[in-house]
C-alpha positions as CSV (number, residue, x, y, z in Angstrom):
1,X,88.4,98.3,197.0
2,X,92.4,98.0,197.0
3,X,93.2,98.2,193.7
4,X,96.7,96.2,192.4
5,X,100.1,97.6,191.4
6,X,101.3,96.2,188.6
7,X,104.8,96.1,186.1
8,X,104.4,95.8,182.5
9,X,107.3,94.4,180.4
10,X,106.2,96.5,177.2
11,X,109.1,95.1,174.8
12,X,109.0,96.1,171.3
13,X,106.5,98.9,170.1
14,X,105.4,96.4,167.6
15,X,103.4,94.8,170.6
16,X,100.9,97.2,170.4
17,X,99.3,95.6,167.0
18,X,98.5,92.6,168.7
19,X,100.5,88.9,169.6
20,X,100.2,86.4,172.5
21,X,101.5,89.3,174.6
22,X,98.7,91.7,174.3
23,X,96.6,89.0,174.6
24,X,97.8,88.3,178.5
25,X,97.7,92.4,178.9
26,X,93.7,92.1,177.5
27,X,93.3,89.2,180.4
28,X,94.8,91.4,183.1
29,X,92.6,94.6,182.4
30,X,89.4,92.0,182.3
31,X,90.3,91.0,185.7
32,X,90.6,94.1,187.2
33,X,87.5,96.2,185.6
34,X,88.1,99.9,185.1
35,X,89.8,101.9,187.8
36,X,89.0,105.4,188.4
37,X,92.3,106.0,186.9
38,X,95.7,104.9,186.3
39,X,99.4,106.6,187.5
40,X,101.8,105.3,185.0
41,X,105.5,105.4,185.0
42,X,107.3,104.3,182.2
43,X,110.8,104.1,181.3
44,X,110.5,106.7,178.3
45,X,109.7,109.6,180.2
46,X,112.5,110.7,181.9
47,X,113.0,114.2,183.3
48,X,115.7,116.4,185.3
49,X,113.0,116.8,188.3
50,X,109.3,115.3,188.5
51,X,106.6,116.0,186.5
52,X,103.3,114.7,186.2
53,X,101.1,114.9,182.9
54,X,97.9,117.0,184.1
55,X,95.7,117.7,180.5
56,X,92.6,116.6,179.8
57,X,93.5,114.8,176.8
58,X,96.9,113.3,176.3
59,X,98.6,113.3,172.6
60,X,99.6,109.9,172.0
61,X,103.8,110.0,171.3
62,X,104.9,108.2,168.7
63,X,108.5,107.8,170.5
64,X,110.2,105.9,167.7
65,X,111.3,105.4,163.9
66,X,111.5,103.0,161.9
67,X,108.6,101.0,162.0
68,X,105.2,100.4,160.0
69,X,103.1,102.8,159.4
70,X,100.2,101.4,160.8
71,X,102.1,101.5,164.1
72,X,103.1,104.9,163.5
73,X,99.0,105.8,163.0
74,X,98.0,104.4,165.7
75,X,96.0,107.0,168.5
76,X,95.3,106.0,172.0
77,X,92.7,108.7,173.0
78,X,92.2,108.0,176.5
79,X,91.7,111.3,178.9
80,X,94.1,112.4,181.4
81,X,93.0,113.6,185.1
82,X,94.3,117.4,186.1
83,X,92.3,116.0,189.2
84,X,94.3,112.7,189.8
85,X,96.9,114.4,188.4
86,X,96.7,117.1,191.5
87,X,96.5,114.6,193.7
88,X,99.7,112.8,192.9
89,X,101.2,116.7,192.7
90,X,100.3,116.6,196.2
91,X,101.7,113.1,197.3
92,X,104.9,113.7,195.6
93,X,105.7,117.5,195.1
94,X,105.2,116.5,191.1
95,X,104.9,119.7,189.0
96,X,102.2,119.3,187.0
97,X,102.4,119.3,183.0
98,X,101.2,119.4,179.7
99,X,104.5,119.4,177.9
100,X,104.0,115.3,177.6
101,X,101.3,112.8,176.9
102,X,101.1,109.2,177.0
103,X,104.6,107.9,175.1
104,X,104.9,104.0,173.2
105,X,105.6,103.1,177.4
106,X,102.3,103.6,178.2
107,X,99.8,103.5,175.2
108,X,101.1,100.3,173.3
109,X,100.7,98.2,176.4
110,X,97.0,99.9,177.8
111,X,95.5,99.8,174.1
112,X,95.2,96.1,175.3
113,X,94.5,96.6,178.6
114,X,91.6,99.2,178.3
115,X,90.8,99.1,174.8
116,X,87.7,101.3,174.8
117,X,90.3,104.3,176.0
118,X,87.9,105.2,179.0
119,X,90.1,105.2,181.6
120,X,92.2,108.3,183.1
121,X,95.6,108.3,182.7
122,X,98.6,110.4,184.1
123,X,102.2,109.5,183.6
124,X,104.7,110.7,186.3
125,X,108.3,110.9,184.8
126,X,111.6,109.1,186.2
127,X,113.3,112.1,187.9
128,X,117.1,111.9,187.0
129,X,118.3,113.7,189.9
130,X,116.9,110.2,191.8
131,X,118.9,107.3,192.6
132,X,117.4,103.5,193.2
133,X,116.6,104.2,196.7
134,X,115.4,107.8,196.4
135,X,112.3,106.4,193.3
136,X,111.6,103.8,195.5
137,X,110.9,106.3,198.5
138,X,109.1,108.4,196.2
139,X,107.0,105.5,194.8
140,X,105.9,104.4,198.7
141,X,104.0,108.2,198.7
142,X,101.6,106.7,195.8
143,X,100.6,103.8,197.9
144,X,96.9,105.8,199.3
145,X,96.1,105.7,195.6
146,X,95.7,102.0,195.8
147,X,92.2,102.7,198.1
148,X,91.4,105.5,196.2
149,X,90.4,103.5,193.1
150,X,94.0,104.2,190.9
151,X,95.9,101.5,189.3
152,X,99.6,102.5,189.9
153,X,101.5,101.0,186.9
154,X,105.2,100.6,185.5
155,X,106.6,100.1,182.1
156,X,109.8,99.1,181.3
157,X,111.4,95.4,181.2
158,X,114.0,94.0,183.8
159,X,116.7,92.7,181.2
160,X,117.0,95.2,178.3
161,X,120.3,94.7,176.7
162,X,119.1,95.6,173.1
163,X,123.3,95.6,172.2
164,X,123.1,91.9,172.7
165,X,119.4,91.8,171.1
166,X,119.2,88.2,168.7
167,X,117.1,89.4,165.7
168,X,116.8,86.2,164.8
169,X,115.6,85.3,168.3
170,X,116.9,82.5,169.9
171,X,117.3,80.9,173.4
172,X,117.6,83.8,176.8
173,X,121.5,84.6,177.5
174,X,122.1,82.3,180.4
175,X,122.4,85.9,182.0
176,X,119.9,87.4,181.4
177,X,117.8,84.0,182.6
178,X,120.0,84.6,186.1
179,X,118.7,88.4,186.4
180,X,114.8,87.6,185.0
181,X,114.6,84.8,187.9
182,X,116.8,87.0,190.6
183,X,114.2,89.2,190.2
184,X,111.1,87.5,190.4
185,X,112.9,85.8,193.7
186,X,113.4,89.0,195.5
187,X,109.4,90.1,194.5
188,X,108.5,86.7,196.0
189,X,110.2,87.1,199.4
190,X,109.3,90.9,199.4
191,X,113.1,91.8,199.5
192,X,113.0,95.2,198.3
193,X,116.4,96.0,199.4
194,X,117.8,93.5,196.4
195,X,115.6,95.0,194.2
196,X,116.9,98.4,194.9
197,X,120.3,97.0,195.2
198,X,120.0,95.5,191.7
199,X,123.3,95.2,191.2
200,X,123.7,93.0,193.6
201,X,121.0,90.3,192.9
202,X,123.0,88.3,190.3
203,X,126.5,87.6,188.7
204,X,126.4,90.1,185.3
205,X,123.5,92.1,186.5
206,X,124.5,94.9,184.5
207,X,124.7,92.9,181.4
208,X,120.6,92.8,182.2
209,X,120.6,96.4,183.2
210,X,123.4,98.7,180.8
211,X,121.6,101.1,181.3
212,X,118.8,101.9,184.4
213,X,115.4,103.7,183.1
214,X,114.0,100.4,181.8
215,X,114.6,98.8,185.2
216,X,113.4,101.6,187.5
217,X,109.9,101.3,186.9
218,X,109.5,97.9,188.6
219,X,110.8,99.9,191.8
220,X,107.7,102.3,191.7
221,X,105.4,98.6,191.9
222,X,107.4,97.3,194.3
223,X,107.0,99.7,196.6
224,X,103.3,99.2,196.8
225,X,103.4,96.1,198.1
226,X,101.2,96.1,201.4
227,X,100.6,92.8,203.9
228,X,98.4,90.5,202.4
229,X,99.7,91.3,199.0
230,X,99.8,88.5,196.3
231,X,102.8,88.3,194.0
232,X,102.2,86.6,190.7
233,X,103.5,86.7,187.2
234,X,102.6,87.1,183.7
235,X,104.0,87.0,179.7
236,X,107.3,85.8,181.8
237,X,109.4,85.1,178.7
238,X,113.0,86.5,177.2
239,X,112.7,87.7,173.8
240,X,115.6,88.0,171.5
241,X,117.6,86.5,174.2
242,X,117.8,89.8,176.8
243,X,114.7,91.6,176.3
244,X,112.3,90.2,179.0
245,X,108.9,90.8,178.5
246,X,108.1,89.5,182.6
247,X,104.9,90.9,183.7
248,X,104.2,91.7,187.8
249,X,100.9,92.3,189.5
250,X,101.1,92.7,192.9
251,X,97.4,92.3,195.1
């Protein structure tokens, strides 16, 4: 069976204690049963070359400060794959690793999705020396995975402008609106070349993306896309008027 692809807006660590958010993340993992693993790539791995997590049991990173402690205890104890973890090596020239784990990318949003922890994980990191075009080549070289029984996943969110960030929340920047809908237009009509070309897919674009390594994840589920493929959305809202939490499952 052809497993999906699919983009997780993770938002806010605090996410992972619970909300209407990882409620929609629980839904999603219900519908797609348990893989026979997961490739993740999130946007808080990011590496000067490719790397690919390859132990048997991942340490759970606690990639921030600053917030309770209970979110700060939290564990995630799901196993890795040195086997999956090969086989993406393989596919991609990854080096394989055990120098990371699973960082607040990956773990706060599949504590929801697969909360009994029993399903493989490896994360493969953004390479730096990469630009739009070059992760989304890379990402077509994961798409076999699909029929092999692996989830490929992102994490990251397409508007993250946390300078402009409303504490108090509020109504979406009508920019970062502009960018959240260019977006899902372009997955829609399978127009990859607008995603990769982000810049160009709406006025202020970079207001939405300052900075890239929350956005480049959505390229690696993009590029799975395969004829046939459904599109469709989830958790598509703005918080704190340019942090979008916009979900993507593709097939």
């Amino acid at each position: 069976m052809r497993h999906p692809a699919i983009f997780f807006g993770h938002g806010s660590p605090m996410n992972a204690l619970g909300g209407s958010h990882a409620d929609a993340w629980r839904a999603i993992g219900e519908a797609v049963g348990k893989p026979k693993g997961v490739v993740m790539v999130s946007a808080h791995w990011e590496s000067n070359g490719l790397g690919v997590t390859a132990q048997e049991r991942p340490e759970t990173i606690h990639d921030f400060g600053g917030f309770p402690a209970e979110l700060h205890a939290m564990q995630y104890p799901a196993p890795g794959s040195p086997e999956l973890a090969e086989r993406v090596s393989a596919l991609t020239g990854a080096t394989p690793t055990t120098q990371w784990g699973l960082d607040h990318g990956t773990w706060s949003v599949l504590a929801h999705v697969w909360p009994d922890a029993d399903v493989p994980i490896v994360q493969l990191s953004l390479n730096r020396r990469l630009d739009a075009r070059g992760h989304y080549e890379l990402a077509r070289a994961l798409r076999p995975l699909r029929d092999e029984g692996v989830v490929i996943a992102g994490s990251g969110d397409f508007v993250h402008n946390l300078r402009t960030w409303k504490r108090a929340g509020g109504e979406p920047y009508d920019w970062a609106t502009g960018f959240n809908e260019a977006v899902k237009a372009a997955l829609l009509r399978g127009d990859d070349d607008a995603l990769i070309d982000w810049v160009g897919l709406a006025e202020d674009a970079q207001l939405s993306v300052p900075t890239d390594e929350h956005y480049l994840p959505l390229l690696y589920v993009a590029a799975q896309r395969m004829p046939g493929d459904d599109v469709s959305f989830f958790n598509d809202v703005i918080e704190g008027g340019s942090i979008s939490m916009t979900g993507v499952r593709i097939g």
